[in-house]
Biopython code that builds the backbone (N, CA, C, O; Angstrom):
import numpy as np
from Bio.PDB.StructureBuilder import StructureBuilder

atoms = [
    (1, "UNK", "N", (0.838, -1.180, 0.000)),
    (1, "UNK", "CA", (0.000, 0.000, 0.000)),
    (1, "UNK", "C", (0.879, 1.238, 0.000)),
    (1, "UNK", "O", (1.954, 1.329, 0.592)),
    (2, "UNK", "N", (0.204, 2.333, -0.850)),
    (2, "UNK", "CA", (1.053, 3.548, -0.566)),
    (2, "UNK", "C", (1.012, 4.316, 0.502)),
    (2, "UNK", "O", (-0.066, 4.614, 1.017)),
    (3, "UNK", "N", (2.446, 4.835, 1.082)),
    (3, "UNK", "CA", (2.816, 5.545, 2.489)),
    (3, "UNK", "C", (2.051, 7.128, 1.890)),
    (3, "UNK", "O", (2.046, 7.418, 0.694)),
    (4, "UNK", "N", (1.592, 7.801, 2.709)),
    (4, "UNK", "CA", (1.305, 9.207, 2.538)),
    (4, "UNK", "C", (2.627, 9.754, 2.976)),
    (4, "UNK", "O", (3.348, 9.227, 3.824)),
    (5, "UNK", "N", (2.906, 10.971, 2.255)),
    (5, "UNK", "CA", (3.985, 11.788, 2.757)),
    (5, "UNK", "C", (2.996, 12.892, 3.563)),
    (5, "UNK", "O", (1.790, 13.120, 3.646)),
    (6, "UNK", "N", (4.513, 13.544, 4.214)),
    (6, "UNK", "CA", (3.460, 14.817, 5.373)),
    (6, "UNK", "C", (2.779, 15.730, 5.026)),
    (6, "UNK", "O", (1.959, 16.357, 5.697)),
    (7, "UNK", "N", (3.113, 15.880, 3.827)),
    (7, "UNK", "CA", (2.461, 17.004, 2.880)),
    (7, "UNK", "C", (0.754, 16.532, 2.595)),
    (7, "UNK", "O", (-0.422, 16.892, 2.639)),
    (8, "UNK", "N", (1.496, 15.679, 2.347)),
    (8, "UNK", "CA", (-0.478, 14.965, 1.867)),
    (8, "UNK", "C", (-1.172, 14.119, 3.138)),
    (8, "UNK", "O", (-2.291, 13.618, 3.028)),
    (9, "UNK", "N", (-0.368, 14.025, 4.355)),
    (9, "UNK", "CA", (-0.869, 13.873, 5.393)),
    (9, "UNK", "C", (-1.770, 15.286, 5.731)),
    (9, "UNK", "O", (-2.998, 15.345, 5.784)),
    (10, "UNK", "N", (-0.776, 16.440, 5.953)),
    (10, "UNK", "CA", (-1.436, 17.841, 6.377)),
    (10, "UNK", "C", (-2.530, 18.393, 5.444)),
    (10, "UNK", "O", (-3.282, 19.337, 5.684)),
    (11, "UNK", "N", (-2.472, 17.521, 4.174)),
    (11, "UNK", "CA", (-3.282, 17.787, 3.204)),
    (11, "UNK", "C", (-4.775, 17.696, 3.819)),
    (11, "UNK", "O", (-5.678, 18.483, 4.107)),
    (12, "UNK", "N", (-4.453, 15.793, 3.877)),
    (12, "UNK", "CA", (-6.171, 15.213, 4.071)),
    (12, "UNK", "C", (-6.742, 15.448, 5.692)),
    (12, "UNK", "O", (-7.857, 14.999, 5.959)),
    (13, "UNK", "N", (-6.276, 15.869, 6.322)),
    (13, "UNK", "CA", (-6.356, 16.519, 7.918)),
    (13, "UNK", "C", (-7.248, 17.898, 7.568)),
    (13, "UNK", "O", (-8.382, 17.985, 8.038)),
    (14, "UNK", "N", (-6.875, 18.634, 6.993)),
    (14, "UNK", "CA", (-7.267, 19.808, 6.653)),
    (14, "UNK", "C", (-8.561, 19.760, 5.984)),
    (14, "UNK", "O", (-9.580, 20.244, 6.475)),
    (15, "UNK", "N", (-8.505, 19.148, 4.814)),
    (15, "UNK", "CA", (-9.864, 18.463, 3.999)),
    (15, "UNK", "C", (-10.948, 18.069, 5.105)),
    (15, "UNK", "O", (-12.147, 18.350, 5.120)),
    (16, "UNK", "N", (-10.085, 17.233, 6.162)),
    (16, "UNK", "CA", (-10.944, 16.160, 6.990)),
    (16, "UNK", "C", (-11.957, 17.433, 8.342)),
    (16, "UNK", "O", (-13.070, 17.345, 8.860)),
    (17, "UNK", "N", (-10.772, 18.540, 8.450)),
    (17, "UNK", "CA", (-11.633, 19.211, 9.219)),
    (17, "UNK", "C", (-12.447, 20.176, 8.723)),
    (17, "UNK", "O", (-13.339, 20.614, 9.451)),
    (18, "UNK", "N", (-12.276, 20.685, 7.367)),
    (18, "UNK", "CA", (-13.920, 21.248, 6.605)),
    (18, "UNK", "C", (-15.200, 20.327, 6.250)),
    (18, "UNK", "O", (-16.382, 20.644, 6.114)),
    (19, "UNK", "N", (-14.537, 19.046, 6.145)),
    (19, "UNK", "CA", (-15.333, 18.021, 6.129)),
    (19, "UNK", "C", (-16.262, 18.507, 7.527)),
    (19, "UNK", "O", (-17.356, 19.014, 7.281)),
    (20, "UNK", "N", (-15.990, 18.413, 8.483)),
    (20, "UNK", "CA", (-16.549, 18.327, 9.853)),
    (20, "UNK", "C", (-18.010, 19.227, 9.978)),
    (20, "UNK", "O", (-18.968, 18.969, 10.707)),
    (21, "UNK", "N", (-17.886, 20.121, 9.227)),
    (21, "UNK", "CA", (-18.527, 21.021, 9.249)),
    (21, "UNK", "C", (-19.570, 20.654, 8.496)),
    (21, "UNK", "O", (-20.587, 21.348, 8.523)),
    (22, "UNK", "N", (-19.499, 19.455, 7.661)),
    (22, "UNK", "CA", (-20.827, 19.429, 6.350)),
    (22, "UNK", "C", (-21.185, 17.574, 6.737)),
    (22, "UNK", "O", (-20.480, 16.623, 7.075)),
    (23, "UNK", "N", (-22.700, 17.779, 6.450)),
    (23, "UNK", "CA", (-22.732, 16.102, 6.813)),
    (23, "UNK", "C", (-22.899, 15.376, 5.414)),
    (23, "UNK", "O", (-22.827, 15.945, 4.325)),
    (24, "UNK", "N", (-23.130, 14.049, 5.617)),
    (24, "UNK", "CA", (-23.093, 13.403, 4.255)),
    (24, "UNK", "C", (-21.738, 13.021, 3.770)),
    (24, "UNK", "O", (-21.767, 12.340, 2.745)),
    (25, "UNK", "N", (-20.783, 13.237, 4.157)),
    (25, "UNK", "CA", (-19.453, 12.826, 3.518)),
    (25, "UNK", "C", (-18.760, 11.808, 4.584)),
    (25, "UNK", "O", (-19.056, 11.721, 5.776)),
    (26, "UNK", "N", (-17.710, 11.013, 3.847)),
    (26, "UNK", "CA", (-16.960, 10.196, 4.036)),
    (26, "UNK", "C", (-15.328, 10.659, 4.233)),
    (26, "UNK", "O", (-14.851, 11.497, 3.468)),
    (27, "UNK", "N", (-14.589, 10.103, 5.218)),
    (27, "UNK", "CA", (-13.309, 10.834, 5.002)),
    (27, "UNK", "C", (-12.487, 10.182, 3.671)),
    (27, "UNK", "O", (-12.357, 9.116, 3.070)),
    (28, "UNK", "N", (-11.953, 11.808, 3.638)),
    (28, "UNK", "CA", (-10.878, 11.544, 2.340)),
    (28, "UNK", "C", (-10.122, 10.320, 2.603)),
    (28, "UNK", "O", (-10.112, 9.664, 3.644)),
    (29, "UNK", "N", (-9.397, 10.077, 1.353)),
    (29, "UNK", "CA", (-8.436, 9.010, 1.583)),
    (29, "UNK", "C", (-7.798, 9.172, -0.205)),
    (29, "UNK", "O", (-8.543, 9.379, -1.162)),
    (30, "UNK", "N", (-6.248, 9.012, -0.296)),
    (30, "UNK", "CA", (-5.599, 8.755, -1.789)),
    (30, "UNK", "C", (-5.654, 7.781, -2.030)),
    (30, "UNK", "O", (-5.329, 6.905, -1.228)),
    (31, "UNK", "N", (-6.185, 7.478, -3.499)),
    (31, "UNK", "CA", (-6.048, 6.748, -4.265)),
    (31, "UNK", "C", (-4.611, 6.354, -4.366)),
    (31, "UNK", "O", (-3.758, 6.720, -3.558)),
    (32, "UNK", "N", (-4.363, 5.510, -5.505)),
    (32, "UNK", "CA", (-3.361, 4.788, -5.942)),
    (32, "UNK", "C", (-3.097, 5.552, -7.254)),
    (32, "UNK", "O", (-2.123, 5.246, -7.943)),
    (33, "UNK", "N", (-4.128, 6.759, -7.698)),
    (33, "UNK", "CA", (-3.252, 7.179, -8.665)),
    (33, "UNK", "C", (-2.922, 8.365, -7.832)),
    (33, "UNK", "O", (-2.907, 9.350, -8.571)),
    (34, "UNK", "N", (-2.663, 8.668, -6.650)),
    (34, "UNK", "CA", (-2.510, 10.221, -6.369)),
    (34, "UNK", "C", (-3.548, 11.084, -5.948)),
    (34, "UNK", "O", (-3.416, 12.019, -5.159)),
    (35, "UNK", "N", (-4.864, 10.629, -6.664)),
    (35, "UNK", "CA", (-6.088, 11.354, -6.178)),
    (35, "UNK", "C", (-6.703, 10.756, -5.120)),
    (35, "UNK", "O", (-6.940, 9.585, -4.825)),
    (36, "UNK", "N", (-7.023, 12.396, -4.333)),
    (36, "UNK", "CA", (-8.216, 12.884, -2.904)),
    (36, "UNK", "C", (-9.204, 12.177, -3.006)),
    (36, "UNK", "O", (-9.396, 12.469, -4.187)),
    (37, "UNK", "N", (-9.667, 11.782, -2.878)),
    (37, "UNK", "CA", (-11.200, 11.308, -3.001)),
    (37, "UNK", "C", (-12.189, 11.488, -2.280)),
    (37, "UNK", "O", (-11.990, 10.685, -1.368)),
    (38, "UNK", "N", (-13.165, 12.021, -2.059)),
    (38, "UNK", "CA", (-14.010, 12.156, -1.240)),
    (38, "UNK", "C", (-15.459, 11.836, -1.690)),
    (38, "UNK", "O", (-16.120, 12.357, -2.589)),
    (39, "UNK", "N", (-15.819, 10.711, -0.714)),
    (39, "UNK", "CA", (-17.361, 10.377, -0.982)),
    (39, "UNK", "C", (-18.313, 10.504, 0.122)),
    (39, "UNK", "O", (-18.210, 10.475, 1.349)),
    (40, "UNK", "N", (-19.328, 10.661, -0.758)),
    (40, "UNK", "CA", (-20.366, 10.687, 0.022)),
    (40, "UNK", "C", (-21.076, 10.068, 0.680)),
    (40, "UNK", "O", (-21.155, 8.994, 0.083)),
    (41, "UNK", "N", (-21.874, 9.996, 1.836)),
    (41, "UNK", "CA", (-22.210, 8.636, 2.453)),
    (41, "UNK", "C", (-23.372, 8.526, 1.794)),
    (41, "UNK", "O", (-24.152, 9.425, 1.479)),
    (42, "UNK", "N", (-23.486, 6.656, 1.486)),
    (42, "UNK", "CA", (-24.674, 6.194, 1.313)),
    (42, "UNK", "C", (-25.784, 6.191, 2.387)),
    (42, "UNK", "O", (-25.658, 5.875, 3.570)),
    (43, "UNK", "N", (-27.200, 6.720, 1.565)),
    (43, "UNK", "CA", (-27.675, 6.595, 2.803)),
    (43, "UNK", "C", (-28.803, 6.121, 1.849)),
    (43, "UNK", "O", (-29.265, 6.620, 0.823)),
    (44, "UNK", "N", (-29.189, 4.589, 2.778)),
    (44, "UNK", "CA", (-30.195, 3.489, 2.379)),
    (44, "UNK", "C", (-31.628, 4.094, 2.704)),
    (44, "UNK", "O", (-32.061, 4.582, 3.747)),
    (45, "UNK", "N", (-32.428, 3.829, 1.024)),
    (45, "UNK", "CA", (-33.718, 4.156, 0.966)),
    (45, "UNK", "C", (-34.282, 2.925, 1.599)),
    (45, "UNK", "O", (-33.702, 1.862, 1.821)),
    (46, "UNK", "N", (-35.872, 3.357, 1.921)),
    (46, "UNK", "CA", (-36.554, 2.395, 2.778)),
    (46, "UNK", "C", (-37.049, 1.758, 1.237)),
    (46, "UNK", "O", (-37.451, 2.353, 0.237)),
    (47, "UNK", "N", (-36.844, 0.336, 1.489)),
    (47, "UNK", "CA", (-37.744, -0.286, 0.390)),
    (47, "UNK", "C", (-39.007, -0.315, 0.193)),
    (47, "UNK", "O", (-39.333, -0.760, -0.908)),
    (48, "UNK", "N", (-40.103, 0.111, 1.102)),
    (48, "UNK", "CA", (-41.240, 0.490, 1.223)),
    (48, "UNK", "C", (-41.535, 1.556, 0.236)),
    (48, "UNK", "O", (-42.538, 1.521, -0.476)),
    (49, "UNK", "N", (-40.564, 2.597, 0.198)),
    (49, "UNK", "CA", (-41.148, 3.041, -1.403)),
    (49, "UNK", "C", (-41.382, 2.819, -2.470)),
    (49, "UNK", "O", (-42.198, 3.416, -3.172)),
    (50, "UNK", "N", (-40.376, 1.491, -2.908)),
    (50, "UNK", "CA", (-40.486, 0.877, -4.122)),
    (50, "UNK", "C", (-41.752, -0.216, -4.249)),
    (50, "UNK", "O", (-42.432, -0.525, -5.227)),
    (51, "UNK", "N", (-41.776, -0.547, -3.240)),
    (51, "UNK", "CA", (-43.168, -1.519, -3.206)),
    (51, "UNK", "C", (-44.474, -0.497, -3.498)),
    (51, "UNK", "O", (-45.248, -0.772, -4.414)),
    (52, "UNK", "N", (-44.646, 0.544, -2.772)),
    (52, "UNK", "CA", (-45.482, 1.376, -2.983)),
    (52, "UNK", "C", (-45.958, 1.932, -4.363)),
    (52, "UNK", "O", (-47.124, 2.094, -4.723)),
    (53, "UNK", "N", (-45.020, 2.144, -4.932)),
    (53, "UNK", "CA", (-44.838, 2.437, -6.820)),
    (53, "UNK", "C", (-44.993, 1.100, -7.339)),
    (53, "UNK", "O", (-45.558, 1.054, -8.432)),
    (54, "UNK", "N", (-44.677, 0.126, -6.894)),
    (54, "UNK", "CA", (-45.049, -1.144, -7.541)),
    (54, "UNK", "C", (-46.382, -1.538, -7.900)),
    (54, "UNK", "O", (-46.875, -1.973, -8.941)),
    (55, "UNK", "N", (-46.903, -1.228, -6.584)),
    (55, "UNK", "CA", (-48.610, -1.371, -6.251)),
    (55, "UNK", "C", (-49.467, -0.668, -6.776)),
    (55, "UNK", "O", (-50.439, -1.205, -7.307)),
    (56, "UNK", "N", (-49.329, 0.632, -6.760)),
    (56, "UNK", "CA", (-49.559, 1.763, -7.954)),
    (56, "UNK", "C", (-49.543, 1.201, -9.567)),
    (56, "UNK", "O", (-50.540, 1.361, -10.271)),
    (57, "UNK", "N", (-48.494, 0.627, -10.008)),
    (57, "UNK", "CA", (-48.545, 0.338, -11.261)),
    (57, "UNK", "C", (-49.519, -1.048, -11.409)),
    (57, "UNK", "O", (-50.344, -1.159, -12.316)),
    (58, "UNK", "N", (-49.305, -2.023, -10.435)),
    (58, "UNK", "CA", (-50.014, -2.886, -10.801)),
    (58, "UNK", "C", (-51.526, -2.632, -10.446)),
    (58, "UNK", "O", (-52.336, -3.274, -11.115)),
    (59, "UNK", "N", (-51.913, -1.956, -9.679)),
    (59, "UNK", "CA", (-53.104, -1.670, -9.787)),
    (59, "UNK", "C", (-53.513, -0.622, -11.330)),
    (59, "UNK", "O", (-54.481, -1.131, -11.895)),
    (60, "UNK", "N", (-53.281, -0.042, -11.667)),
    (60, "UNK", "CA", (-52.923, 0.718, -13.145)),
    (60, "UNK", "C", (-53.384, -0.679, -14.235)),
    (60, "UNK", "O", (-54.477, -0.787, -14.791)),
    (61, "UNK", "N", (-52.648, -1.302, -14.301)),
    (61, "UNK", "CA", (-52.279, -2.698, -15.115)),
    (61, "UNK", "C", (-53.644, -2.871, -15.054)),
    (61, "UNK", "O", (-54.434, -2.410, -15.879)),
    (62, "UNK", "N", (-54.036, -3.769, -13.736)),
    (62, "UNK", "CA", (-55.455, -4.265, -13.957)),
    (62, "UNK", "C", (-56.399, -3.430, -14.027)),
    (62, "UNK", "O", (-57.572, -3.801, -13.978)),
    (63, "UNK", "N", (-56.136, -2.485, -14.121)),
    (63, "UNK", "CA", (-57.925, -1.554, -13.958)),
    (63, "UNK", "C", (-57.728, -1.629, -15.804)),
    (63, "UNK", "O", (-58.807, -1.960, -16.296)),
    (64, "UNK", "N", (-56.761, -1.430, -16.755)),
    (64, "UNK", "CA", (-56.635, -1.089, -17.806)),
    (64, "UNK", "C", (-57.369, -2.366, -18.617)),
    (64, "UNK", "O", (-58.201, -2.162, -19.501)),
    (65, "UNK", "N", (-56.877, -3.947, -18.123)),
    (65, "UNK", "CA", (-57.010, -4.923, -18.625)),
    (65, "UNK", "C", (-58.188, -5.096, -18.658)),
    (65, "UNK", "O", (-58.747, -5.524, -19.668)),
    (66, "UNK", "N", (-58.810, -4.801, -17.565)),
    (66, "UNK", "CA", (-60.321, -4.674, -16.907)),
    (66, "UNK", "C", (-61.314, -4.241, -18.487)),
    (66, "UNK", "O", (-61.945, -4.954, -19.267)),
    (67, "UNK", "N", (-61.050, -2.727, -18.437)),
    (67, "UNK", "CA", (-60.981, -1.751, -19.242)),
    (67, "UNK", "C", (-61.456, -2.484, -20.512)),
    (67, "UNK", "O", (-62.534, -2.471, -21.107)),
    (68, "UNK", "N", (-60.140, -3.211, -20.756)),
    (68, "UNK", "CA", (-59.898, -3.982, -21.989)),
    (68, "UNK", "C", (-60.959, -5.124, -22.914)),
    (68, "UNK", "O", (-61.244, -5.222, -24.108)),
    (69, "UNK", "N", (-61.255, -5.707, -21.965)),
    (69, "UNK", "CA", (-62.204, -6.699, -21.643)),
    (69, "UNK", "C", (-63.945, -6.779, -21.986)),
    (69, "UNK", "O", (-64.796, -7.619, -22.280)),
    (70, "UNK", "N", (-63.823, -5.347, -21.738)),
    (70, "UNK", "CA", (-65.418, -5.235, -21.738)),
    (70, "UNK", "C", (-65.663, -4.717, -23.172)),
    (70, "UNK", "O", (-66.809, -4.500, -23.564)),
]
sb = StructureBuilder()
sb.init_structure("model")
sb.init_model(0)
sb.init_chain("A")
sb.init_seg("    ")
for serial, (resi, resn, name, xyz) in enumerate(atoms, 1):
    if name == "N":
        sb.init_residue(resn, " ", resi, " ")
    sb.init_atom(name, np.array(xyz, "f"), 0.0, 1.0, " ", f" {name:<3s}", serial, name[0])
structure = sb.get_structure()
């Protein structure tokens, strides 16, 4: 793994404490090509919404087929 030098130690410290100030992020860390990286935290949707839009459409579906039929 690559060693950080102090420079890019004092670098991501600095990053890490404006970070502090904002939520949603992940601490920096270098890549392997040299680049900062900074991500954002995942933050997990409730699957209950997708079921909800599911139910919606399939009710849609059959009222149409319904529809269809007559």
């Amino acid at each position: 793994m690559y060693t950080l030098t102090e420079v890019e130690k004092s670098l991501i410290y600095k990053i890490n404490e404006i970070l502090n100030d904002f939520e949603g992020f992940e601490k920096p860390f270098k890549n392997h090509n040299g680049d900062i990286i900074i991500r954002k935290k995942l933050i997990k949707k409730k699957a209950n919404d997708s079921s909800i839009l599911t139910n919606i459409f399939k009710e849609m579906i059959k009222n149409d087929v319904k529809k269809n039929r007559v």
